[in-house]
Kinemage of the C-alpha trace (Angstrom):
@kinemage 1
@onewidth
@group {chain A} dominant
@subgroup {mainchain}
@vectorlist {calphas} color= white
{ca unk a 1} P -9.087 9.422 30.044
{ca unk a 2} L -7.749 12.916 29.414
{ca unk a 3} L -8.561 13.448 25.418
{ca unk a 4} L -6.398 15.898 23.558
{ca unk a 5} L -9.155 18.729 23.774
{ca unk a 6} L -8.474 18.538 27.820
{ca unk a 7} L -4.844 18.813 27.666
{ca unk a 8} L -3.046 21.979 26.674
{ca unk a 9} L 0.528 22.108 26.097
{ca unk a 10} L 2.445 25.201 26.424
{ca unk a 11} L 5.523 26.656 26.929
{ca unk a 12} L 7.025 26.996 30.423
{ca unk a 13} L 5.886 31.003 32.045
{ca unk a 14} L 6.851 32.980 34.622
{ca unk a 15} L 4.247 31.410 37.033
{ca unk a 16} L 4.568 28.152 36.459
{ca unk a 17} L 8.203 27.527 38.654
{ca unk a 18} L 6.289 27.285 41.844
{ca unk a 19} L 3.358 25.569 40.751
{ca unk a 20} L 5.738 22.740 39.308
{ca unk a 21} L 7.498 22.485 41.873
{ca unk a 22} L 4.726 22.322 44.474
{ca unk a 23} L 3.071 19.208 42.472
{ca unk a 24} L 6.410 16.992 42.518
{ca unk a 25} L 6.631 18.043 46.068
{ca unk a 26} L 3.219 16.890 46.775
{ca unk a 27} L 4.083 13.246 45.490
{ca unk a 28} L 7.828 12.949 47.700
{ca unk a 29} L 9.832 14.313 44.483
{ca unk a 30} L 12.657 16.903 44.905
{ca unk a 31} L 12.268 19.225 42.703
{ca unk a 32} L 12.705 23.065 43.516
{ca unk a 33} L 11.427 25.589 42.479
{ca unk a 34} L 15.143 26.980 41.653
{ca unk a 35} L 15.026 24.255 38.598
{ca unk a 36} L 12.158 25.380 37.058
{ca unk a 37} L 13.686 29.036 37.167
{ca unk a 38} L 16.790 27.810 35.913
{ca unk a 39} L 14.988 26.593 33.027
{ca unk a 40} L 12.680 29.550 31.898
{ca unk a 41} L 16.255 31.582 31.872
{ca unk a 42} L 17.390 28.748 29.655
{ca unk a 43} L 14.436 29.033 27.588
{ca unk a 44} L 14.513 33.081 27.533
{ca unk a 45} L 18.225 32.454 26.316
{ca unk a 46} L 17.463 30.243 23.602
{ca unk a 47} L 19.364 27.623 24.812
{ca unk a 48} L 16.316 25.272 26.112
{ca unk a 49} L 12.310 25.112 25.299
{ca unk a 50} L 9.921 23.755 27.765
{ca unk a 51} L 7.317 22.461 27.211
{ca unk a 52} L 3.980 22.103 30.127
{ca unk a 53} L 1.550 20.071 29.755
{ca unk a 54} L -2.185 20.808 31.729
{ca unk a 55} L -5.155 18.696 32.138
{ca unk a 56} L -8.310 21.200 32.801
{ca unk a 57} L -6.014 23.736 33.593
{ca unk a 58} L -3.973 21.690 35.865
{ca unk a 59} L -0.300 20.758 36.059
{ca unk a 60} L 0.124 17.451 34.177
{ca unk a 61} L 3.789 17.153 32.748
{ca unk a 62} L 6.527 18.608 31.299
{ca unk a 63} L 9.324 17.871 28.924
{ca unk a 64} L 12.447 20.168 27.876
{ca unk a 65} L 14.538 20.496 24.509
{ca unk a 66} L 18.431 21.234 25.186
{ca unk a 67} L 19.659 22.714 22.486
{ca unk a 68} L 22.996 22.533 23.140
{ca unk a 69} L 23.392 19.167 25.385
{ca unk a 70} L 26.272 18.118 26.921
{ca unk a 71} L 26.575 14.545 26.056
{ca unk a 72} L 29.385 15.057 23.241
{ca unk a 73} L 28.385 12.832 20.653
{ca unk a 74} L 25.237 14.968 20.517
{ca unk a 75} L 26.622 18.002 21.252
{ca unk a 76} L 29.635 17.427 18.560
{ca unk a 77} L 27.436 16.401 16.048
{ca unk a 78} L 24.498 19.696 16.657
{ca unk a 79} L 22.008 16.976 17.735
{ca unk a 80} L 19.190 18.735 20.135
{ca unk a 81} L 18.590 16.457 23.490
{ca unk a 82} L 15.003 15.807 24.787
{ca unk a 83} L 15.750 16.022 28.095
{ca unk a 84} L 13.571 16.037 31.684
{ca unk a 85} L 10.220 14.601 30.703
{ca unk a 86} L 8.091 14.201 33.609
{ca unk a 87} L 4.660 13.345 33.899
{ca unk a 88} L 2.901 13.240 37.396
{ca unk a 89} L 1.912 9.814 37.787
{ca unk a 90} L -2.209 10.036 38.097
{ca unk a 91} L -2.040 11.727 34.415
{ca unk a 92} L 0.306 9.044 33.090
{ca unk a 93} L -0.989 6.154 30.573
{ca unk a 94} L -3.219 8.973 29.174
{ca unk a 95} L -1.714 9.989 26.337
{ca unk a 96} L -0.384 13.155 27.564
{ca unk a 97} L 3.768 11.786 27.720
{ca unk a 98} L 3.149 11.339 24.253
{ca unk a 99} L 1.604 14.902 22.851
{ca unk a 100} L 4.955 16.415 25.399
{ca unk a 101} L 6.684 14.053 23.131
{ca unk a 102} L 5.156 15.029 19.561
{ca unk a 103} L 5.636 18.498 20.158
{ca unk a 104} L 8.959 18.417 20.951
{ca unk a 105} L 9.760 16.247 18.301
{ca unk a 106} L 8.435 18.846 16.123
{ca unk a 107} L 10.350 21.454 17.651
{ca unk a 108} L 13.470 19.743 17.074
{ca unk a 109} L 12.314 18.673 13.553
{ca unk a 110} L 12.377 22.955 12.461
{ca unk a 111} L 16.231 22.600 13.199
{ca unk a 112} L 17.368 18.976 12.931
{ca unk a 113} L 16.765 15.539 11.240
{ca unk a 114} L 18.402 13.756 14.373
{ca unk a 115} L 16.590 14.524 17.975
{ca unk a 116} L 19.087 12.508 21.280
{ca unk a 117} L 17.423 11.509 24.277
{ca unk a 118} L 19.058 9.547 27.548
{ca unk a 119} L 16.984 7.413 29.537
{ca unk a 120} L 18.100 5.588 32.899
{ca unk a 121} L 19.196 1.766 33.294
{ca unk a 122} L 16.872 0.886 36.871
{ca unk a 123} L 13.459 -0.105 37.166
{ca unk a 124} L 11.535 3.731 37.575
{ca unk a 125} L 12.890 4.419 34.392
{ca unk a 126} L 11.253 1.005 32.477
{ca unk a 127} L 7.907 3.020 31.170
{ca unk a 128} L 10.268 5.614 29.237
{ca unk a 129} L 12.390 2.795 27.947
{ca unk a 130} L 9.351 1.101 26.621
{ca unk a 131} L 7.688 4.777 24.777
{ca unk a 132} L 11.095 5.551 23.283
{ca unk a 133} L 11.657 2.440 21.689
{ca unk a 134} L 7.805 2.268 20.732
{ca unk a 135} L 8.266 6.322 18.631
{ca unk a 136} L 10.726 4.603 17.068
{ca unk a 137} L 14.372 5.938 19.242
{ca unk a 138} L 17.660 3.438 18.751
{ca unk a 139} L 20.548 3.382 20.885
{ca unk a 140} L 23.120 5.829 19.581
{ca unk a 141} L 25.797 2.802 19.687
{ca unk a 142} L 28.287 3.915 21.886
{ca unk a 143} L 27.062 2.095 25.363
{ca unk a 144} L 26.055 3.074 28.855
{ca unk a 145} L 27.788 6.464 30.133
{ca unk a 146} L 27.930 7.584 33.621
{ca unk a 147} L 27.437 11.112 34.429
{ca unk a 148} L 28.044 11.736 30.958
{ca unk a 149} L 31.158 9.608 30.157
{ca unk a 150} L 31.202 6.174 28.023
{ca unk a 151} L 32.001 3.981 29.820
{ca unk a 152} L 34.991 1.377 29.196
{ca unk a 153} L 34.566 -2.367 28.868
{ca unk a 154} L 33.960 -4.147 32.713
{ca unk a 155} L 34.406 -0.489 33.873
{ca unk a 156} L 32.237 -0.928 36.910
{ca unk a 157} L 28.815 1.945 37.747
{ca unk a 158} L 26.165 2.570 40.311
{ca unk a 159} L 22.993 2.055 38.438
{ca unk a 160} L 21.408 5.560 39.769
{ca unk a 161} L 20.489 8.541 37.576
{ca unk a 162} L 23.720 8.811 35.687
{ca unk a 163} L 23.591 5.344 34.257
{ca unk a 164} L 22.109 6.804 31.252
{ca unk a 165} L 21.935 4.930 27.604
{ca unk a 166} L 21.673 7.700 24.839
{ca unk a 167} L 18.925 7.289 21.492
{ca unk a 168} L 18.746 8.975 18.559
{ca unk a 169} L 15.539 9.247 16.093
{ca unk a 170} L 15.527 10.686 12.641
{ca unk a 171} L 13.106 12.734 12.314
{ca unk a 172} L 13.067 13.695 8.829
C-alpha cells in the first residue's frame, strides 16, 4: 500500500504532458497529450491548478481546480470546480485519490468556503460517487444536467459523460 511518504503530489510541469498521456494510453484511455498542454497553459494563466500525483517517482493521478467553471450556478456564484480527477487504476484504493483530493480542497479553501464538483450518472463513475459523498460533498439541488444544462422534468438524456450531477462542500 502506497503510504503518504511514497506519494508526492505536485503541480502539473512542462514534462509531465507526455508522460500523462502515455500512461492513460497504456491502459485503452484517450487522453492526448494536447489535454495535458491545454492544461499547464490554463494553469500558467491562472485560470486552472493541477495537481500530479507520483508513487516512487511514477505517474499515479491527477486532479485539476477550475477556477472559473462553466457550470453557471458555480460559475455565477465564484464557486471553484474540482474537475478531472483521475487515478490510474493499479494505484487506486491506496489512498492517493484522496491526498489529490485534500490538497485541492485546500487550494480552494485559500479562496472559497464552497468548492463544486460534477461526477457522472453510469457505473465507471460509482467509486467517485461513493468518495464524494464519504468527504462530505451534497448535491447542489438543482438535478442532473447534460453537457452542462439542467435538465427539465421527463426531459429525456444519454447517460454518457455529460450526465453529470453537480456537489458542493463547505469548506470553511
Amino acid at each position: 500500500m502506497a503510504g503518504e511518504s511514497e506519494t508526492t503530489i505536485r503541480r502539473l510541469s512542462q514534462g509531465d504532458p507526455a508522460t500523462i498521456s502515455a500512461a492513460f494510453a497504456a491502459i485503452g484511455w484517450n487522453k492526448p497529450r494536447s489535454q495535458y498542454e491545454a492544461y499547464l497553459l490554463e494553469q500558467q494563466q491562472g485560470a486552472r491548478e493541477i495537481l500530479v500525483a507520483s508513487v516512487r517517482g511514477d505517474f499515479a493521478g491527477y486532479v485539476t481546480v477550475n477556477w472559473h467553471p462553466t457550470y453557471l450556478p458555480f460559475a455565477g456564484a465564484g464557486v471553484p470546480e474540482v474537475q478531472d480527477f483521475n487515478v490510474l487504476p493499479r494505484y487506486r484504493r491506496r489512498g492517493i485519490g484522496s491526498l489529490l483530493m485534500d490538497r485541492a480542497e485546500q487550494l480552494v479553501a485559500e479562496r472559497s468556503a464552497i468548492v463544486g464538483i460534477g461526477v457522472g450518472m453510469y457505473a465507471d463513475y460509482g467509486n467517485a460517487q461513493r468518495l464524494y459523498v464519504k468527504r462530505g460533498y451534497i448535491p447542489d439541488g438543482r438535478g442532473l444536467t447534460y453537457k452542462g444544462r439542467v435538465l427539465e422534468p421527463l426531459e429525456q438524456a444519454v447517460n454518457d459523460d455529460d450526465l453529470v450531477l453537480f456537489f458542493t462542500k463547505h469548506l470553511r
